[in-house]
N, CA, C and O atoms as CSV, one atom per row, in Angstrom:
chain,resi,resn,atom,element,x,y,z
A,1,UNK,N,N,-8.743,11.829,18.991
A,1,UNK,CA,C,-7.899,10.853,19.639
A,1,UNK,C,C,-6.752,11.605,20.302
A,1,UNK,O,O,-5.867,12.012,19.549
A,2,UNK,N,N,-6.661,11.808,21.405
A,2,UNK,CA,C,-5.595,12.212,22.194
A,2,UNK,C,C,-4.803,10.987,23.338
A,2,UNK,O,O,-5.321,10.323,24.236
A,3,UNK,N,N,-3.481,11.037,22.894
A,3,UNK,CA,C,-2.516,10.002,23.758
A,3,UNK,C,C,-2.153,11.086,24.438
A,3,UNK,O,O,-2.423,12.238,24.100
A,4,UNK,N,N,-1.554,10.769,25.380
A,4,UNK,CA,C,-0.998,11.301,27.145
A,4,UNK,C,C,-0.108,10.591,27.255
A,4,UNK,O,O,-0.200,9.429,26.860
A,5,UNK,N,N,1.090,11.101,27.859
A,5,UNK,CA,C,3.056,10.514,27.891
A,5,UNK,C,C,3.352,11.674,29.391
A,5,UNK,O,O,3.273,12.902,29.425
A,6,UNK,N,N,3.646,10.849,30.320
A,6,UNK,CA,C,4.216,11.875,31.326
A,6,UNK,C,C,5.195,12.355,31.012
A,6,UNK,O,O,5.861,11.814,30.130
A,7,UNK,N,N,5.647,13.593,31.651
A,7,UNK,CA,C,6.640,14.157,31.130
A,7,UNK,C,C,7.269,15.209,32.619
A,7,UNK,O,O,6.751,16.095,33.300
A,8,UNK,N,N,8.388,14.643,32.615
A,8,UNK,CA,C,8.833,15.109,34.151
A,8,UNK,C,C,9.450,16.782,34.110
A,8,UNK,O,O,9.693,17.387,33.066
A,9,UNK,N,N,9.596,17.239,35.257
A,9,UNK,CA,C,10.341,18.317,35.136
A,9,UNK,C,C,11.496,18.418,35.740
A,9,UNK,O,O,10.836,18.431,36.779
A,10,UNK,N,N,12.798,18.519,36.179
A,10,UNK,CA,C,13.847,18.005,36.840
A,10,UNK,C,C,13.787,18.417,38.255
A,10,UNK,O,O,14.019,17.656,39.194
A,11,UNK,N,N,13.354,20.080,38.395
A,11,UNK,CA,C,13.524,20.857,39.044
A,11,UNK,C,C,12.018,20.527,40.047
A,11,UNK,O,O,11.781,20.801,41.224
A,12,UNK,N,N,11.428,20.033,39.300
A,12,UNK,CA,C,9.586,19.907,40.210
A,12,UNK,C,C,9.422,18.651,40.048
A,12,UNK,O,O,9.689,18.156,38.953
A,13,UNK,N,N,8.800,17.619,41.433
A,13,UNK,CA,C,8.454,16.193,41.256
A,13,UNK,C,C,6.936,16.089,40.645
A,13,UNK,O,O,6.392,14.987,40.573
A,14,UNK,N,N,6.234,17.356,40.181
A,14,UNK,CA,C,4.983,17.071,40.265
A,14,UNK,C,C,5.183,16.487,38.464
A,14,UNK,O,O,6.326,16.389,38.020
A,15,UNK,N,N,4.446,16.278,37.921
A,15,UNK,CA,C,4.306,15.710,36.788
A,15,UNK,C,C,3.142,16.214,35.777
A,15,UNK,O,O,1.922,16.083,35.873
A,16,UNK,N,N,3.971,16.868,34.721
A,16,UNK,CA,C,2.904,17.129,33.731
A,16,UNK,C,C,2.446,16.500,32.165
A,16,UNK,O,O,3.347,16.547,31.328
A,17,UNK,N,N,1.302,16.000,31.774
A,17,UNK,CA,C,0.790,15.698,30.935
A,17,UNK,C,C,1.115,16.113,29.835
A,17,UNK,O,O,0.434,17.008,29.334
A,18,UNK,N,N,2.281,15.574,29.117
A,18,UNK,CA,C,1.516,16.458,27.484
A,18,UNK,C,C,0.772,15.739,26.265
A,18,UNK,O,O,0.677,14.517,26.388
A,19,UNK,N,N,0.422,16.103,25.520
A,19,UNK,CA,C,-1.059,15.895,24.919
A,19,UNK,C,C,-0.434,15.715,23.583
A,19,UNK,O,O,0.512,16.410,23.213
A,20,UNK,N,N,-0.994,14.739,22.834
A,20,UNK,CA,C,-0.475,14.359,21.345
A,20,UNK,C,C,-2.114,14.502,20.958
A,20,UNK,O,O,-2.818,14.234,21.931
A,21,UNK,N,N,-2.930,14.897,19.649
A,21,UNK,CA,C,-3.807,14.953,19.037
A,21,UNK,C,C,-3.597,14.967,18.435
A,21,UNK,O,O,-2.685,15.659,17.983
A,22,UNK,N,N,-4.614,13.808,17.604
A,22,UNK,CA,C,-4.233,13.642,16.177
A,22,UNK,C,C,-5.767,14.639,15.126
A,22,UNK,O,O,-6.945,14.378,15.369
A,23,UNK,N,N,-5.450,15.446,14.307
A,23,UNK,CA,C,-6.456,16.639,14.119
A,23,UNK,C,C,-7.301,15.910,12.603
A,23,UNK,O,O,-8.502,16.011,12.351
A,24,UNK,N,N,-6.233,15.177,11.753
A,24,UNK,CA,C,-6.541,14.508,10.982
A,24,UNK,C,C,-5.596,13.398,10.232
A,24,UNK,O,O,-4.366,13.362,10.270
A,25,UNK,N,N,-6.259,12.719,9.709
A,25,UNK,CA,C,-5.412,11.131,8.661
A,25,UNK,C,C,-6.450,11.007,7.828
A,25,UNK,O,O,-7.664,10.819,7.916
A,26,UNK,N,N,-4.942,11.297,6.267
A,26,UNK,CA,C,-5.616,11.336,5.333
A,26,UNK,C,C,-4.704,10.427,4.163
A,26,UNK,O,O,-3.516,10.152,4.335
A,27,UNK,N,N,-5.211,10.168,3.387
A,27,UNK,CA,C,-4.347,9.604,2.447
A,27,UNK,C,C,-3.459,10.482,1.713
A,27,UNK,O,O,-3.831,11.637,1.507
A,28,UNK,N,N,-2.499,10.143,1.353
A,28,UNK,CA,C,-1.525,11.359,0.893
A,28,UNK,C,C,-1.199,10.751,-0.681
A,28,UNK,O,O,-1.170,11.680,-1.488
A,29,UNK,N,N,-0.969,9.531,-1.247
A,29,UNK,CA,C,-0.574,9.130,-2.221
A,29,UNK,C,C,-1.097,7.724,-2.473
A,29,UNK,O,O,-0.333,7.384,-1.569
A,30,UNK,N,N,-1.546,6.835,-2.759
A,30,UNK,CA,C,-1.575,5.545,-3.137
A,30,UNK,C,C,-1.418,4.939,-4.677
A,30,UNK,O,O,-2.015,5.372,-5.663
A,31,UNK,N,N,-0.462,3.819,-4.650
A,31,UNK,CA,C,-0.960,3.269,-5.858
A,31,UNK,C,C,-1.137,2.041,-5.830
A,31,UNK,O,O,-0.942,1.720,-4.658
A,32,UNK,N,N,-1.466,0.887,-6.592
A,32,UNK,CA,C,-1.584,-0.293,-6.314
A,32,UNK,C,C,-1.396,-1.108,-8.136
A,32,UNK,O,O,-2.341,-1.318,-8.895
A,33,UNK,N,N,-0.073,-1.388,-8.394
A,33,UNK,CA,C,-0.474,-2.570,-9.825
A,33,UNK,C,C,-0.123,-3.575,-9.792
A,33,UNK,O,O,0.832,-3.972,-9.125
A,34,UNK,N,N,-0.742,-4.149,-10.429
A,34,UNK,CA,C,-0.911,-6.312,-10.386
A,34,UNK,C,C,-0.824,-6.418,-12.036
A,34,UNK,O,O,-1.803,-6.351,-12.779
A,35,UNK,N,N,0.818,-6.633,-12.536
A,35,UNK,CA,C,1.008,-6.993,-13.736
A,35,UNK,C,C,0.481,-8.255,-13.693
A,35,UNK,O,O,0.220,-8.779,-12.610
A,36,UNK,N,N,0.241,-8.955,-15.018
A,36,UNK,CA,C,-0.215,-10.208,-15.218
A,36,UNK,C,C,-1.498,-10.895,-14.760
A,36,UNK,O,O,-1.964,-12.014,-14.972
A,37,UNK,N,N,-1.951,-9.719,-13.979
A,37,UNK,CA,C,-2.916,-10.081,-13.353
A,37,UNK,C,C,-4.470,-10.485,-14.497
A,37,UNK,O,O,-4.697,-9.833,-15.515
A,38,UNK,N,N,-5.387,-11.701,-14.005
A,38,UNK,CA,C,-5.606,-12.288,-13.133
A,38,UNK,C,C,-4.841,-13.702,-12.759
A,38,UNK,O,O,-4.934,-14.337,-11.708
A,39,UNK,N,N,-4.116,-13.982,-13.843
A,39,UNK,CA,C,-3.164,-15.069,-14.146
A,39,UNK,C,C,-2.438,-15.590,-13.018
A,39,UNK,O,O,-2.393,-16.715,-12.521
A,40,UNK,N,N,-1.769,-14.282,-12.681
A,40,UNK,CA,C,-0.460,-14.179,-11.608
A,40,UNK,C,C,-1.124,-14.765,-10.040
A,40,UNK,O,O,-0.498,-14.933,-8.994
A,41,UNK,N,N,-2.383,-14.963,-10.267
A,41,UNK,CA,C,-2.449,-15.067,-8.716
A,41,UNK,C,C,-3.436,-16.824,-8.607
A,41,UNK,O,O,-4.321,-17.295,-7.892
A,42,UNK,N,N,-2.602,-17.282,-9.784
A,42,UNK,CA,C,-2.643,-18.704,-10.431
A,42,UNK,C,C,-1.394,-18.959,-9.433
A,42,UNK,O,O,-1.635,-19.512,-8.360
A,43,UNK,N,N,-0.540,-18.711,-9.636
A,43,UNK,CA,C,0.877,-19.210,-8.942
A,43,UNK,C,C,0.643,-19.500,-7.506
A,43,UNK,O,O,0.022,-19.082,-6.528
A,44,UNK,N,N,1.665,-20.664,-7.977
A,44,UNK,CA,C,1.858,-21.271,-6.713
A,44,UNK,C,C,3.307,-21.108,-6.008
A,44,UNK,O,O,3.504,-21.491,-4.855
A,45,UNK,N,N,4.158,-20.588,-6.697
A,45,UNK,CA,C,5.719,-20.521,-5.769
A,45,UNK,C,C,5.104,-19.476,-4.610
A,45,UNK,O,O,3.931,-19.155,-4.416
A,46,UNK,N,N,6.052,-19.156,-4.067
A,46,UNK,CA,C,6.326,-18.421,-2.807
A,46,UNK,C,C,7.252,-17.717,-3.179
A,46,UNK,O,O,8.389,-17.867,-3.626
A,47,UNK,N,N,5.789,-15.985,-2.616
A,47,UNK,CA,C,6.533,-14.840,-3.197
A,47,UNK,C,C,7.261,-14.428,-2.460
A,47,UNK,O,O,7.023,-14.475,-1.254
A,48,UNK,N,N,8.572,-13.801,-3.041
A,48,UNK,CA,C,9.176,-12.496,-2.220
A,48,UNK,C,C,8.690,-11.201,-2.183
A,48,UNK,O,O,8.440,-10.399,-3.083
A,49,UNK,N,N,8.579,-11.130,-0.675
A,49,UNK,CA,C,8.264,-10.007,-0.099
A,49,UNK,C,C,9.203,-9.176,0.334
A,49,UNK,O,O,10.255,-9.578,0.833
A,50,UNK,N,N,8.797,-7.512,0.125
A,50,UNK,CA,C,9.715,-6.325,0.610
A,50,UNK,C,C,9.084,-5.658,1.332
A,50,UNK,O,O,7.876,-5.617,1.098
A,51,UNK,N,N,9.531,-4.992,2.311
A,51,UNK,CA,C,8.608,-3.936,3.152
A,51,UNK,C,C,9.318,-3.348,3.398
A,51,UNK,O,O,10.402,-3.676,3.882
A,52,UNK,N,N,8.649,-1.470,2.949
A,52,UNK,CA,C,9.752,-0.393,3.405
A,52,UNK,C,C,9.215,0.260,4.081
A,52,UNK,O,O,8.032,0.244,3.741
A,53,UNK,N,N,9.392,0.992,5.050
A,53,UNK,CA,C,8.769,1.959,6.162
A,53,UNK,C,C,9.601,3.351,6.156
A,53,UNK,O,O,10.738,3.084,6.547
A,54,UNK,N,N,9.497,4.519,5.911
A,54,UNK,CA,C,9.674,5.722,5.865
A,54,UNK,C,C,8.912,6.752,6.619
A,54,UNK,O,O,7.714,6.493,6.731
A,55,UNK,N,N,9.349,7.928,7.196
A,55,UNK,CA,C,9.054,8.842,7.855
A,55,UNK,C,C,9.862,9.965,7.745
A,55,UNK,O,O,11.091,9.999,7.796
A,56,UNK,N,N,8.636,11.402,7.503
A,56,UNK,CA,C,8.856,12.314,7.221
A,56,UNK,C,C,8.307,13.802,7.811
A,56,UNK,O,O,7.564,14.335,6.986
A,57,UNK,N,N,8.475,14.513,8.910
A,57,UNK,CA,C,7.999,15.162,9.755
A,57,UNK,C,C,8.119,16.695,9.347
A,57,UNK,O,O,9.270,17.021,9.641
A,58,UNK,N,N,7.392,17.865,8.760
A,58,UNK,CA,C,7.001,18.982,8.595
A,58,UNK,C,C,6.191,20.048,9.356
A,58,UNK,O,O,4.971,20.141,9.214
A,59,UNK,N,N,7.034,20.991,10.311
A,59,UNK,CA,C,6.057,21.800,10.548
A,59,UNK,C,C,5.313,23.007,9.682
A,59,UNK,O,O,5.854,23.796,8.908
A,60,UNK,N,N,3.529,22.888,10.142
A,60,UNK,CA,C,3.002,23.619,9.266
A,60,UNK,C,C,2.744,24.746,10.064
A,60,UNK,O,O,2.517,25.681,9.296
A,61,UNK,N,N,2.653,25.181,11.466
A,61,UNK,CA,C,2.103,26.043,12.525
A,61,UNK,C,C,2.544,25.947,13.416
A,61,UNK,O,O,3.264,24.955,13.527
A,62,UNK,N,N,2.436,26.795,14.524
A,62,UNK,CA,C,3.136,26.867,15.749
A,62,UNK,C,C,1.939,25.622,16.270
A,62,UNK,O,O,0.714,25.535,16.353
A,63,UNK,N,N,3.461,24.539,16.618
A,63,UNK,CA,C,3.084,23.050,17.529
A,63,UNK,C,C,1.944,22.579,16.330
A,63,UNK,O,O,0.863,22.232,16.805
A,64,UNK,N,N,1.994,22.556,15.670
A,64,UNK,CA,C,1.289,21.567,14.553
A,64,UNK,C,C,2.211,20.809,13.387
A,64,UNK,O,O,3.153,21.547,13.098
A,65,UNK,N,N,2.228,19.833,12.791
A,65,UNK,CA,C,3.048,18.817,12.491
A,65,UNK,C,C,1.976,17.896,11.441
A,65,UNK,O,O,0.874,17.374,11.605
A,66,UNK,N,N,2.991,18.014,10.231
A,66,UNK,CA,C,2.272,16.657,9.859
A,66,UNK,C,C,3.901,15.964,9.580
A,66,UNK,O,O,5.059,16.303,9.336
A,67,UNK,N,N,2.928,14.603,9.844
A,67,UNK,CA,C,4.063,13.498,10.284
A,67,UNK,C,C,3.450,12.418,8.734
A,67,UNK,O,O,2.285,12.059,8.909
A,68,UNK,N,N,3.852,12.090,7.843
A,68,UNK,CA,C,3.904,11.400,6.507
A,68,UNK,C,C,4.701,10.195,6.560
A,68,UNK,O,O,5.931,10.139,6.547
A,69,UNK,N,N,3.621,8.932,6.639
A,69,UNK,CA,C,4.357,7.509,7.035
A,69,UNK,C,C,4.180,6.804,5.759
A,69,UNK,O,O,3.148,6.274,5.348
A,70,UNK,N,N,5.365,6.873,5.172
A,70,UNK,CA,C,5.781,6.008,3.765
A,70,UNK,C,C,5.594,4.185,3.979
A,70,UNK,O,O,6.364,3.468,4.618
A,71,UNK,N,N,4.558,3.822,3.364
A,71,UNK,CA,C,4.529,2.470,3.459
A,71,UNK,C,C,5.014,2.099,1.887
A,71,UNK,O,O,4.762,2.749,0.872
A,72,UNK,N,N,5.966,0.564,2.031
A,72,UNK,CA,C,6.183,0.408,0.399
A,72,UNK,C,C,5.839,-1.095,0.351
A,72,UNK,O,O,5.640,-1.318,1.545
A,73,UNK,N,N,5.692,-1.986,-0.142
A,73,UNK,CA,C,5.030,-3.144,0.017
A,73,UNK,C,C,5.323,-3.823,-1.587
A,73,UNK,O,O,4.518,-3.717,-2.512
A,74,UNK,N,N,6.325,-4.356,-1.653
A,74,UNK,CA,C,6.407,-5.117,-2.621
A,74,UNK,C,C,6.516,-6.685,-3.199
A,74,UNK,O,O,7.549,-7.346,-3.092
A,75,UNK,N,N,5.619,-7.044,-3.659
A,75,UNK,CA,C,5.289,-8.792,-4.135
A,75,UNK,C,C,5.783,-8.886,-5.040
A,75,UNK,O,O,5.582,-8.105,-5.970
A,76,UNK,N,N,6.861,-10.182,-5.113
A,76,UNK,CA,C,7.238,-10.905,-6.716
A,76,UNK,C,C,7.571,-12.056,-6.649
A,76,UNK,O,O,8.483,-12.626,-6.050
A,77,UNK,N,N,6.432,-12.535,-7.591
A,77,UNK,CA,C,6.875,-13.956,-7.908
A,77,UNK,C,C,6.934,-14.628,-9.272
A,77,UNK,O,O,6.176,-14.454,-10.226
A,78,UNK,N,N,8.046,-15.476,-9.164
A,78,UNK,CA,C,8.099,-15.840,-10.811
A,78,UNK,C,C,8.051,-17.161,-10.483
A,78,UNK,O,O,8.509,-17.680,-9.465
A,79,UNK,N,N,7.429,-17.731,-11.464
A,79,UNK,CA,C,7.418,-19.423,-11.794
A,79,UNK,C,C,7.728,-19.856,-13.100
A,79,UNK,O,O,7.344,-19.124,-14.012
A,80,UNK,N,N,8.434,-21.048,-13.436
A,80,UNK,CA,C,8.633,-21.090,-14.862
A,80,UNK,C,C,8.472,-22.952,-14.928
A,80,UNK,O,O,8.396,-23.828,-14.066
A,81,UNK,N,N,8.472,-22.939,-16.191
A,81,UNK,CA,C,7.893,-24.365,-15.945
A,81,UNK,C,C,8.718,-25.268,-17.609
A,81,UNK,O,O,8.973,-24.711,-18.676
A,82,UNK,N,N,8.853,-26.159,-17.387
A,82,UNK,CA,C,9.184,-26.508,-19.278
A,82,UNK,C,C,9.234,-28.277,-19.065
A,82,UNK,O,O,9.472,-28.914,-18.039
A,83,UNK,N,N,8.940,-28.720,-20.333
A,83,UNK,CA,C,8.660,-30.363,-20.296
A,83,UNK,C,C,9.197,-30.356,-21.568
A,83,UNK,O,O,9.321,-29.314,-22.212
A,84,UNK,N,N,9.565,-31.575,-22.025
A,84,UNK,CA,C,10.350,-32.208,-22.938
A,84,UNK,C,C,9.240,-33.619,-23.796
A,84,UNK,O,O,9.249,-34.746,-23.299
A,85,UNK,N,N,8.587,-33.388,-24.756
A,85,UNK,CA,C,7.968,-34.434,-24.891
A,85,UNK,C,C,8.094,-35.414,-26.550
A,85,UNK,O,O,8.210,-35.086,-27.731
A,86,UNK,N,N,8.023,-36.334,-26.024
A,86,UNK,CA,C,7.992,-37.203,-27.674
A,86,UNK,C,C,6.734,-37.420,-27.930
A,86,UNK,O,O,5.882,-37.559,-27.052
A,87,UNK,N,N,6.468,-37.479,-29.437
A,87,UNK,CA,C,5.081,-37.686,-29.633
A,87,UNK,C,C,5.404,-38.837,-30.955
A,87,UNK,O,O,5.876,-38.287,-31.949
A,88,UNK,N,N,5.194,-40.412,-31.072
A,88,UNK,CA,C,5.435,-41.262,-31.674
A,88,UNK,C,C,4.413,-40.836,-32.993
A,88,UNK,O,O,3.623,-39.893,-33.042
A,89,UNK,N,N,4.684,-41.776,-33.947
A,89,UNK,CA,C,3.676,-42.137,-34.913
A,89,UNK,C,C,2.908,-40.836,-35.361
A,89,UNK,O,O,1.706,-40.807,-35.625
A,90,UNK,N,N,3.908,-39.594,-35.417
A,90,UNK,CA,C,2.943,-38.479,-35.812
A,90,UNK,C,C,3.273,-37.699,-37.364
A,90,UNK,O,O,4.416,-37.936,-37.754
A,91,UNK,N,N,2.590,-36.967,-38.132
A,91,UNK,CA,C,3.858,-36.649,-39.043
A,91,UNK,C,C,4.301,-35.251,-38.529
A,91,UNK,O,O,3.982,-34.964,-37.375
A,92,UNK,N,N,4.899,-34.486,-39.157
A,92,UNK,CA,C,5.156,-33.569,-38.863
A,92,UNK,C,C,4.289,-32.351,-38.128
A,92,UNK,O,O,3.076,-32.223,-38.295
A,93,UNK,N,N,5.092,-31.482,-37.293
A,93,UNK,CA,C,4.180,-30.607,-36.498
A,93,UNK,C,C,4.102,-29.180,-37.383
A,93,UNK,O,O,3.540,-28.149,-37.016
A,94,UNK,N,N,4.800,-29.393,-38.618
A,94,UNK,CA,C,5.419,-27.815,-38.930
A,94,UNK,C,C,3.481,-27.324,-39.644
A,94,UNK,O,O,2.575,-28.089,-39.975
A,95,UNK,N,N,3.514,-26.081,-39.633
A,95,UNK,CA,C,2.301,-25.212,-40.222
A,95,UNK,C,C,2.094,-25.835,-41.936
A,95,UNK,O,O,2.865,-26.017,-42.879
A,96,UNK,N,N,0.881,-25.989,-41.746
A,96,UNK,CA,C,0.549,-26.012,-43.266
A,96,UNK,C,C,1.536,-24.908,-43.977
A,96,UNK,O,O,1.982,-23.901,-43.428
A,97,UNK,N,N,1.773,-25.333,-45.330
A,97,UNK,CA,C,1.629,-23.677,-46.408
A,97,UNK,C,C,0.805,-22.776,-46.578
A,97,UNK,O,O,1.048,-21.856,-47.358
């Protein structure tokens, strides 16, 4: 995959090409956890979402570059729920002995 960006010269109107190639894309780190899961994706609120984007540029060689794009992606949602109930005509709820 090669992109092309003109690129002027001040002194010359002619116009030269320079060349971006990409040589490889690879995964560098991933993780992925789903506490509570399969439960959690029972819920019904509306999660908050975070998104972080980072960039980090290293040369390894003359005009070679790796360029390391930090994605962060974070879901949370909490739901809580509670009821109050009477229960007539019952005897007690406490545990046997």
């Amino acid at each position: 995959m090669t992109d092309t960006a003109p690129v002027t010269n001040g002194a010359d109107d002619q116009q030269q090409m320079a060349q971006v190639a990409v040589q490889k894309i690879y995964v560098k780190d991933a993780s992925f956890e789903a506490p509570n899961a399969p439960m959690i994706f029972q819920d019904q609120g509306q999660p908050n979402i975070q998104l972080n984007l980072n960039q980090k540029v290293q040369t390894i060689g003359d005009n070679v570059y790796e360029v390391v794009l930090t994605v962060t992606l974070t879901c949370t949602a909490f739901a809580a729920a509670a009821a109050v109930f009477t229960v007539p005509n019952t005897r007690s709820l406490s545990p046997p002995n």
